[in-house]
N, C-alpha and C positions, 0 to 999 in steps of 0.2 A: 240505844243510840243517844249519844249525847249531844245535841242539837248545838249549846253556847246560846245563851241572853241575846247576842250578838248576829247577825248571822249577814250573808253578800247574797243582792239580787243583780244580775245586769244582764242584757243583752249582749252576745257574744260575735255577732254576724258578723261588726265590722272589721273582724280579726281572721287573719289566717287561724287554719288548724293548729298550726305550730304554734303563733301568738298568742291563742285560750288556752293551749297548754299551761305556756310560761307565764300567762294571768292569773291563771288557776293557782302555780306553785305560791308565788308570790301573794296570794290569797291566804293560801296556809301558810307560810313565812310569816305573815303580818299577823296571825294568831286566831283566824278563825276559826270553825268546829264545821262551819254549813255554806253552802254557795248552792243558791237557788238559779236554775235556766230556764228558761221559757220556754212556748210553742207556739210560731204565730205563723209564719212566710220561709222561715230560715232553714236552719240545721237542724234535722230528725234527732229531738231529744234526747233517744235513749242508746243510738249510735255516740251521742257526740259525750253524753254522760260518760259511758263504759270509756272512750276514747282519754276523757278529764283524768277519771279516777286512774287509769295506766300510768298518770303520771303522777301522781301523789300520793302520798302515805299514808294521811291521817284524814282527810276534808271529806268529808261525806258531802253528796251529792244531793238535790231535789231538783223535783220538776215543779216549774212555777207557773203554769200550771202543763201537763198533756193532756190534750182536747180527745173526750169519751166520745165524741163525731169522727173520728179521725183512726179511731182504732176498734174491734169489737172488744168485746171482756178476755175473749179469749187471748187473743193478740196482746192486750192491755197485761195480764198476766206473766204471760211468758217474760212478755220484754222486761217487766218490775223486777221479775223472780231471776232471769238472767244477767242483769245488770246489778242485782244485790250479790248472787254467787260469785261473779267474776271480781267483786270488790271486798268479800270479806264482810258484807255486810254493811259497806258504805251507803247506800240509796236508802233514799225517802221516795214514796209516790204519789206525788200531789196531781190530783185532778181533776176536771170542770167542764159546765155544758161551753164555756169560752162564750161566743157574741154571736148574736146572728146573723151581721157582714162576713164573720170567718165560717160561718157554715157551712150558710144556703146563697153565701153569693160569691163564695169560695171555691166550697168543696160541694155543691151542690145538695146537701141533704135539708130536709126540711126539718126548720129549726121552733118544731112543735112541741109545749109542752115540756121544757126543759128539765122542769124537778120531776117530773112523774120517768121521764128518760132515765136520769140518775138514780131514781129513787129501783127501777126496776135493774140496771145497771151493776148496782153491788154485789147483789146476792149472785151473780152470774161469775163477776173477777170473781168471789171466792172461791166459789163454785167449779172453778173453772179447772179440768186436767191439764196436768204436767206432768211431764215423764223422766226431765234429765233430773240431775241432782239438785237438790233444795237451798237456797240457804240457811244459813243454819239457823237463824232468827228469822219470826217474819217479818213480810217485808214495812213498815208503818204504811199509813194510807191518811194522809190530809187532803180535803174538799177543798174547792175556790166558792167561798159560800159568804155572800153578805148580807142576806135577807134572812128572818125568822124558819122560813118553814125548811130552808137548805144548812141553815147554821144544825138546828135539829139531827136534821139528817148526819151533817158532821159528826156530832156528839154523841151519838145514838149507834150508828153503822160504820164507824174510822175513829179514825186517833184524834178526830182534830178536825180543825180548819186553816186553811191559809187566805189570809185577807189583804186586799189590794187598793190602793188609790183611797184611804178611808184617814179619817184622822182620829185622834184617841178616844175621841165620844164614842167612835164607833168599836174601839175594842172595849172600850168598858160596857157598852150595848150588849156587846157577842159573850163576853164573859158571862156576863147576868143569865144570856138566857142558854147556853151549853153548859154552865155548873165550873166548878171548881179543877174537874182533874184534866178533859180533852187541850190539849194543845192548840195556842194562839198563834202560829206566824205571820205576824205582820209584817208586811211591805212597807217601806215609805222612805220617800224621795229625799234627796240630800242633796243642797249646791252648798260649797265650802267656799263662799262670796259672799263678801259684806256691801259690796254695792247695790242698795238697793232696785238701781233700774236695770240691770245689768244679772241680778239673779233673779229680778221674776221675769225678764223678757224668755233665760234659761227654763224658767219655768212652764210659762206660758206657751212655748214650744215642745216639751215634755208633755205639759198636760191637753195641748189640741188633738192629739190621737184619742184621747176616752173623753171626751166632753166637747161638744154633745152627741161625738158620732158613734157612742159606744151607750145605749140606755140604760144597762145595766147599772153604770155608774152613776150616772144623772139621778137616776131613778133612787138610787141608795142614799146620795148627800140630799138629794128632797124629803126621804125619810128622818133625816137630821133632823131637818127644819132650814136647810136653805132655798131662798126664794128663786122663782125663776129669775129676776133681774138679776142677780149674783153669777148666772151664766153666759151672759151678753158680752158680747166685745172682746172673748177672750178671756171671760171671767173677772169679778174684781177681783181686787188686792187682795181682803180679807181674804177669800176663797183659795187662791194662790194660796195666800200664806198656810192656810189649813191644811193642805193638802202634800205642798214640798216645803220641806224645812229648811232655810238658808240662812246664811248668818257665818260668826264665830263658829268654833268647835265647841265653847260651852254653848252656845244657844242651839248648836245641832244635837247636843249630848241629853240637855234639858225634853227635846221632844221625844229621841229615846226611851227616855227614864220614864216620860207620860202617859207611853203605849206601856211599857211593863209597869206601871201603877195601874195603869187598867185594865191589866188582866193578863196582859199578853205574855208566850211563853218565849217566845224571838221576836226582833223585829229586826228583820229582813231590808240594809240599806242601799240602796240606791245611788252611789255613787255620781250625778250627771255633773257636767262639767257645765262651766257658765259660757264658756263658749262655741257652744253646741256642738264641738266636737260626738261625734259617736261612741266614743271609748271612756273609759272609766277615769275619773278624776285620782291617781294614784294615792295626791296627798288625803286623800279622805278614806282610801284603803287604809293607809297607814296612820291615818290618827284613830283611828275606832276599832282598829283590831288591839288598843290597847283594852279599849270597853269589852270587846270582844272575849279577850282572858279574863278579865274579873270576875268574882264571884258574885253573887247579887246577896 
């Protein structure tokens, strides 16, 4: 599977079925290879994947992440293995213990022990019976893993890892300690606004959903070496800036090129608009799916 240097993350919710369709096309029109979707409150991942890929030719699909709470191995399986058949091969399957508001105070399960979850979790998807037709390749398998002893597990037991909300100290961290050949996909946010109060205010409402009410993340940029006062008030500046890249197209293009010097094998962008619309900021589809085609 040929991923692209380049690759699309966004939430699709705010959109009819029909509208992520023709987002979708227009994704691979603009030149991408990969479009990553989520699983938080919305649209059942691997319905709405199969539903994507019906409409495109060439865009392979991922999940950024499906929550291993939310489905058994078995289930997890099937759904991977029938969503890559029906496409030819197009899926990736990225997935993750998610947070503990989306659990246990969600979905109800107790959100104990996360890595030892995952860790017994794998050997089970592979494990796991399937009886209709195969695809013909298997299927890839990236973790949501931003700590030492999960990045591990990534490099060790999958293809990979896919990484979220981090900025490039952190993929050059992940690189170091998964080795040279597992797969980097990095996330990371884009406003295509030069106004500075006006693209972190975009920002700062992007990033109050994981910080502080999400620990996982918190807990990851303190591993950095950011202080708690850098969380206060909405985050500072510098934080902000670490985290969403906004600017020009060369100084969005610049943080790019930062995640792939540090390791990474995609980075997965983020399209947010500065006016907190929900929907994807087009012109930034279309300037980076130039990045998108290039060779590295």
């Amino acid at each position: 599977m040929e991923l692209g240097k380049v690759g699309m993350w966004f939430f699709l919710d705010a959109m009819t079925a029909q509208e992520s369709a023709a987002y979708t096309k227009k994704v691979e029109s603009a030149g991408y290879k990969t479009m990553w979707i989520p699983e938080a409150v919305g649209r059942e991942p691997f319905a709405h994947a199969a539903y994507l890929l019906s409409h495109t030719d060439r865009l392979n699909l991922a999940t950024g992440i499906a929550n291993i709470w939310a489905r058994d191995a078995v289930t997890m399986s099937a759904a991977a293995k029938t969503v890559a058949e029906l496409s030819g091969g197009r899926f990736l399957l990225g997935i993750g213990v998610s947070h503990k508001p989306l659990v246990t105070n969600l979905r109800g399960h107790a959100y104990e022990k996360p890595y030892s979850y995952m860790k017994e979790y794998l050997p089970k998807l592979k494990a796991a019976r399937y009886f209709a037709p195969m695809p013909k390749e298997p299927v890839p398998i990236v973790l949501a893993a931003l700590h030492p002893k999960m990045l591990k597990l990534a490099a060790t037991e999958a293809d990979g890892t896919h990484t979220y909300f981090v900025p490039p100290e952190h993929t050059a961290k992940a690189r170091a300690a998964i080795g040279p050949k597992p797969l980097i996909c990095a996330a990371q946010a884009i406003i295509l606004e030069t106004d500075a109060s006006k693209a972190r205010a975009a920002a700062r409402e992007y990033m109050k959903t994981y910080v502080p009410r999400l620990p996982n993340y918190t807990n990851n940029l303190k591993a950095l070496g950011w202080a708690d006062a850098e969380f206060e008030n909405g985050c500072s500046d510098r934080l902000v800036d670490a985290i969403v890249a906004w600017g020009t197209e060369d100084k969005i293009r610049d943080r790019i090129e930062a995640h792939l010097k540090a390791g990474a094998s995609q980075v997965c962008i983020l399209p947010i608009r500065a006016d907190n619309a929900a929907l994807p900021d087009m012109r930034a589809v279309e300037a980076f799916g130039k990045l998108a085609q290039s060779k590295r």
